[in-house]
N, C-alpha and C positions, 0 to 999 in steps of 0.2 A: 646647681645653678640657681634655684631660689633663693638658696640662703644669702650669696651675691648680690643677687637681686632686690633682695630683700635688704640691705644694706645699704645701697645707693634709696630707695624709697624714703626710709627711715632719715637716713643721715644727710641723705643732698637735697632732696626734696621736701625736708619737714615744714621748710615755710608755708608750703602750701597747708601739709595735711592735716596742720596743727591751728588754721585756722577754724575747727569745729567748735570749741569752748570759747579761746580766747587769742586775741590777737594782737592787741596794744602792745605797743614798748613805751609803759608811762612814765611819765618824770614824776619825781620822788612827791609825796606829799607833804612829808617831815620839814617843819623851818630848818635852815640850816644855813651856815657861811656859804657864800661862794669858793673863799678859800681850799675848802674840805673837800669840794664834793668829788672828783674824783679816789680819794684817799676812801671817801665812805662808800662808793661803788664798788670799789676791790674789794673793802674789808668784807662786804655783803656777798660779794662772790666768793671769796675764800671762803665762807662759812664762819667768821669766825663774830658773827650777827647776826641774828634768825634773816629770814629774806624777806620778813616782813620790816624789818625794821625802816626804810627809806619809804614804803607805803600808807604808815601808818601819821594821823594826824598829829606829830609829840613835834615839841621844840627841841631840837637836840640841842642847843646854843645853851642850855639849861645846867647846872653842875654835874656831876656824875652823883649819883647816891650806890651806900656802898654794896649794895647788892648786884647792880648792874656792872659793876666794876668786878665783882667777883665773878661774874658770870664772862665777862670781857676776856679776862683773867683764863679762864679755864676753858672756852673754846679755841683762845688761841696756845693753848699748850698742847689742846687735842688735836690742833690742826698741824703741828708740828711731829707731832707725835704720828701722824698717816705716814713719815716719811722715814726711810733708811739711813736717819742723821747718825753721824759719829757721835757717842756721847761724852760727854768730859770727864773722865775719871776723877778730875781733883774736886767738882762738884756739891758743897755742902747745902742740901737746901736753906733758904733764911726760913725763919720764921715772920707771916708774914699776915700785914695786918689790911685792913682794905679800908685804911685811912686814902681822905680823893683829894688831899694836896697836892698839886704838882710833884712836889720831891719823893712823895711816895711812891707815885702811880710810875715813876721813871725806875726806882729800884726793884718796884714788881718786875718789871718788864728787863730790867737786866737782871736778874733773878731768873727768867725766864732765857735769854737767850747763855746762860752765863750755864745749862745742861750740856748745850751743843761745844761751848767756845772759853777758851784758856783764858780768864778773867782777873788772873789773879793781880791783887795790889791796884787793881783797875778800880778808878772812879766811875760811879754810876750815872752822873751825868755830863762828866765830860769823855767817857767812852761813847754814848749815844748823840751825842753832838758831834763829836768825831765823825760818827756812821750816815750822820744826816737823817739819824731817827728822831731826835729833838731838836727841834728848830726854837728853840728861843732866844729870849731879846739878850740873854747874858747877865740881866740883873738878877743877884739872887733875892730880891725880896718877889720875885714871881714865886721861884718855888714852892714858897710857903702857902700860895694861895689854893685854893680848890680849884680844879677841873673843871670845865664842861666834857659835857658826855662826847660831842663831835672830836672837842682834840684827844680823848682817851683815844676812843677808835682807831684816831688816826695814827696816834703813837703806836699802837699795837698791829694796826695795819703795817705800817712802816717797818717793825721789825722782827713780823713774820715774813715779810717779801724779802727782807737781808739776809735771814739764815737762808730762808728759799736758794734762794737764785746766789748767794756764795756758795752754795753746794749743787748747783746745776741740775736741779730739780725745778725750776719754772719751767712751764709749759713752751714749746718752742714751735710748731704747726711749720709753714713752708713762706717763706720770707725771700723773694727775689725783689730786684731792682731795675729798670730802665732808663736812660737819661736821655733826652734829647731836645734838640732846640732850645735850652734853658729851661726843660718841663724835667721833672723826677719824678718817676711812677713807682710806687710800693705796689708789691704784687702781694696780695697773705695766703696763701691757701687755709680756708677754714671748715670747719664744721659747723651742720645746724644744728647741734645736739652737744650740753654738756653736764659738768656738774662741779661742786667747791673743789673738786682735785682739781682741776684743768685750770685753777688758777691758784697763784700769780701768772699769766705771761709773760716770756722772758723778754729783760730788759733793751733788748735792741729793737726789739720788735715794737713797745711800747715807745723808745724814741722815735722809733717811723711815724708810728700814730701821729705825735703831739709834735713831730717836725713839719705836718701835713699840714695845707691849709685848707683841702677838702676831701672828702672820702668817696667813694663808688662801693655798692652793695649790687647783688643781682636784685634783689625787691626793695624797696624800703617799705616794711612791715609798720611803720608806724603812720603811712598813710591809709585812714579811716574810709575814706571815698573808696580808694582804689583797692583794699581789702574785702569791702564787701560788696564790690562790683565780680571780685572773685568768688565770695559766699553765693551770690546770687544765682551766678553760671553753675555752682555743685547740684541743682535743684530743678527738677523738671516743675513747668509753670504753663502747664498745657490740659492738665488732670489726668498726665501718665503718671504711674508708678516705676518701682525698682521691680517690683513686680511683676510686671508688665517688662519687662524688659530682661529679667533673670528663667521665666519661668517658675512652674510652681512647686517642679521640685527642688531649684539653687535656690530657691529664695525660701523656704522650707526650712533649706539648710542652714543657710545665713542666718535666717532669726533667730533657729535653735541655739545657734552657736552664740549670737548677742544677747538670747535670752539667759545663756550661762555665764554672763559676764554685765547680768542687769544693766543690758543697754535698754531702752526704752524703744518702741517699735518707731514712737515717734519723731524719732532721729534722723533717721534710715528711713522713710519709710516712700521718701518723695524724694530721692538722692538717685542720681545720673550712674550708669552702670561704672564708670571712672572713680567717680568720688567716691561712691561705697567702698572701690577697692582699698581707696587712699582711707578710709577711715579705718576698716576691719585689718591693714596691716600698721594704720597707727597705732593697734588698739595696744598690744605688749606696750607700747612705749610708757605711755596713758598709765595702765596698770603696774609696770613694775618700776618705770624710769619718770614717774608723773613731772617732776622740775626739767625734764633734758632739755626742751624747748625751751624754757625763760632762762635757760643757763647759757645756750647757743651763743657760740661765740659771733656769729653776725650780731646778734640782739646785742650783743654787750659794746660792741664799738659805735652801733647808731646810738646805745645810750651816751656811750662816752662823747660821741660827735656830737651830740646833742647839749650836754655839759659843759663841751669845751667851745660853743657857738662855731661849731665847722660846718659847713654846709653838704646836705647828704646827697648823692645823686644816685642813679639807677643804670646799672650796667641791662637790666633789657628790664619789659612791664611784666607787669602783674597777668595782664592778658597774653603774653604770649607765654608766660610757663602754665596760665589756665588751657591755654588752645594745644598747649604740647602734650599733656596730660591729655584732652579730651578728642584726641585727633585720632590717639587706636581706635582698633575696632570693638565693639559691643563683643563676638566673639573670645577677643585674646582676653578682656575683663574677666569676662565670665571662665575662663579658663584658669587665668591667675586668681579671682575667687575661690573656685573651686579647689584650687591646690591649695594655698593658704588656709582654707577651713581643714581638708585634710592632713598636712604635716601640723599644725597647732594641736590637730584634736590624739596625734601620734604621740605627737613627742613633746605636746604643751609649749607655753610662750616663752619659757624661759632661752630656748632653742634661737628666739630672734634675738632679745635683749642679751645674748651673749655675745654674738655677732658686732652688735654695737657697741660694748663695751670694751670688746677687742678692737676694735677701729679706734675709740678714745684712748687708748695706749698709744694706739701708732700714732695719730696726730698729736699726742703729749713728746715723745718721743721727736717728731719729727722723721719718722723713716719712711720715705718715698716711696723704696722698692715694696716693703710690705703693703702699703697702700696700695698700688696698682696691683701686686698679687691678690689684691682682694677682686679687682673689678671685672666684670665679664662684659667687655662691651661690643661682643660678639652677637649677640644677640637685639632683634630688631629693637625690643624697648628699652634696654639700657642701653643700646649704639644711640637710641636719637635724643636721649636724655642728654647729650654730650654735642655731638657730631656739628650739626647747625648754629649751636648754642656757642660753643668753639670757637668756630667762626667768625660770629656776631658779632662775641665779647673781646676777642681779638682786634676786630675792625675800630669799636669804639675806643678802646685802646689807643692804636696807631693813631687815633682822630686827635685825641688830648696830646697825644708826645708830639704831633707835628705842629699845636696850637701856638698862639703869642701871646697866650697868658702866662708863661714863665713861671708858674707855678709847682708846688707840691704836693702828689698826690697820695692816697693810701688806698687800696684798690682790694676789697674782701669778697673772693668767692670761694665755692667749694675747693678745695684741695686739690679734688679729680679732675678740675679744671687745667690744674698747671702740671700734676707730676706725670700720664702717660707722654710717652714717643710722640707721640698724634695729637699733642692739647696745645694752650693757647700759647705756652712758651716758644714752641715749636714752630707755632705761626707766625709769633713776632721775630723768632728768629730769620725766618725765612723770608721775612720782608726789611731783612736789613741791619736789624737791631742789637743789641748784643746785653744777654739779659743776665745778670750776676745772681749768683744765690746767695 
């Protein structure tokens, strides 16, 4: 039942728990076209860009120089390479030079896809114009010119998402639909937790997006006020301690245990018996999965929302999933402390972090049943992580589909949301509606 338990923590609740370090969803620093910048957000989630790249102060508008092109070059072969592509037997590699002409940077890149896919007698740049991976004006004295680094990117964004998802391997999570009144509602089931496998996502799903004219999240993380009005509620502000509230032999225990994992006392040390839980089972994530949060697929759509000037909203606040969290009792904390020090120090973190990466399958995957095989919402804490919340996010729902904004929605919560018997699909069914997956 922990390890369950532990699962929902991790992966539905991360927004909360991952508020201890960092919490922003920042807009890129790097100059760049407006054109691009979705094209330069995937390529950064695919990996096929360090993840710094969009934070850092460079003008991408700038040429390509040939190192960075080499480097473009070989993270996107590696990131093709993660996948059980069929390979092309007729296949000769070119010899190949990392000249940043337009006309070069395009036979790299059919070079590249030309492993997976029957090439032969195929032109390199009217094969890729064909696929809608080069988009240009049709004069060839472009060709000839050099590159900026944004359109490499983009070109190799472009036609690592092509092999992707022709061989149905993009990411797929839980995609239903509702219509009413002239309103369309996109339902996603997502995860807060991810990593460069989990994307691309797949192409329908990303038309939902960009057919939307506004989005719903359960938090919107990138509000600064309302995030550390949440920090502030994790921290006793009275001159208690955790101390004072664990006892001196959990709290004993607890330190021991952050002291084997050089956490600093001063962390923890004025933390509410709730949030330390949330912290010491974020703490695998942190350690072995440190990107799964800025990888989350909510964070990735309010960035996209944000890109594509959509307007974000909040399917419930900040303060009610802090008051949900802080509403058990001192007690069942201290119980689930307790355990979680114990099974970590048994059977080490690896134990959790497996858990989660088995979940990142299923929602890659898109299989339902396996998902709710995973949940136990049997149990008083994981039944009220859902139950009310259910509810809630249901109600606001029916509130936009019965609206006379005629509008288009895209609608992202946890997954566990929509796929049991008993979730929010269920609800909206039962009031009427008829919801397509």
């Amino acid at each position: 039942m922990y390890k369950k338990r532990n699962i929902l923590t991790l992966s539905l609740l991360l927004i909360l728990v991952n508020a201890f370090p960092s919490y922003a969803v920042k807009s890129p620093k790097a100059t760049i076209s407006p054109w691009s910048i979705n094209d330069l957000i995937d390529a950064q989630r695919q990996g096929i860009i360090p993840s710094t790249a969009l934070s850092e102060s460079k003008d991408l508008r700038k040429n390509i120089i040939p190192d960075e092109l080499s480097d473009l070059d070989n993270l996107s072969r590696k990131k093709l390479e993660t996948y059980n592509l069929t390979k092309n037997t007729k296949y000769e590699k070119s010899d190949l030079k990392y000249y940043t002409n337009k006309e070069n940077i395009l036979n790299i890149i059919f070079d590249m896809l030309s492993q997976y896919e029957d090439t032969t007698n195929q032109n390199a740049v009217k094969f890729l114009s064909e696929k809608s991976i080069y988009r240009g004006s049709g004069n060839p004295e472009d060709l000839i010119k050099p590159a900026s680094f944004e359109e490499s990117i983009c070109l190799f964004n472009r036609a690592t998402t092509y092999i992707i998802e022709k061989n149905n391997f993009s990411s797929k999570g839980m995609l239903y639909s509702v219509e009413n009144n002239g309103n369309k509602v996109y339902l996603y089931g997502s995860i807060h937790i991810g990593d460069n496998s989990m994307y691309p996502i797949q192409k329908n799903v990303m038309d939902a997006f960009y057919a939307s004219d506004e989005i719903f999240v359960e938090v919107n993380v990138q509000d600064k006020e309302k995030m550390e009005h949440m920090s502030n509620e994790m921290y006793h502000n009275d001159g208690k301690t955790l101390k004072d509230d664990l006892g001196d032999e959990l709290y004993l225990k607890f330190k021991s245990f952050m002291d084997s994992y050089d956490v600093s006392e001063d962390y923890y040390n004025s933390l509410k018996p709730w949030s330390a839980y949330n912290m010491i089972s974020n703490l695998p994530m942190n350690i072995k999965m440190p990107n799964a949060s800025a990888l989350g697929i909510d964070k990735y759509f309010i960035y996209k929302a944000n890109a594509n000037n959509k307007k974000i909203n909040e399917l419930e606040s900040i303060e009610l999933q802090t008051n949900l969290l802080s509403e058990f009792s001192e007690e069942e904390y201290k119980s689930m402390i307790n355990s979680f020090i114990d099974t970590a120090n048994k059977y080490g973190l690896d134990i959790f972090t497996k858990s989660s990466e088995n979940l990142k399958t299923i929602w890659k995957n898109g299989d339902e049943k396996a998902l709710n095989d995973t949940l136990d919402k049997d149990n008083s804490f994981t039944g009220n992580l859902f139950d009310e919340r259910d509810i809630n996010m249901a109600n606001k729902i029916e509130e936009v589909l019965k609206s006379n904004e005629k509008k288009t929605y895209f609608i992202i919560a946890g997954a566990a949301h929509f796929t049991p018997e008993d979730s929010i699909i269920k609800l909206l069914e039962n009031k009427g509606f008829k919801v397509n997956k």
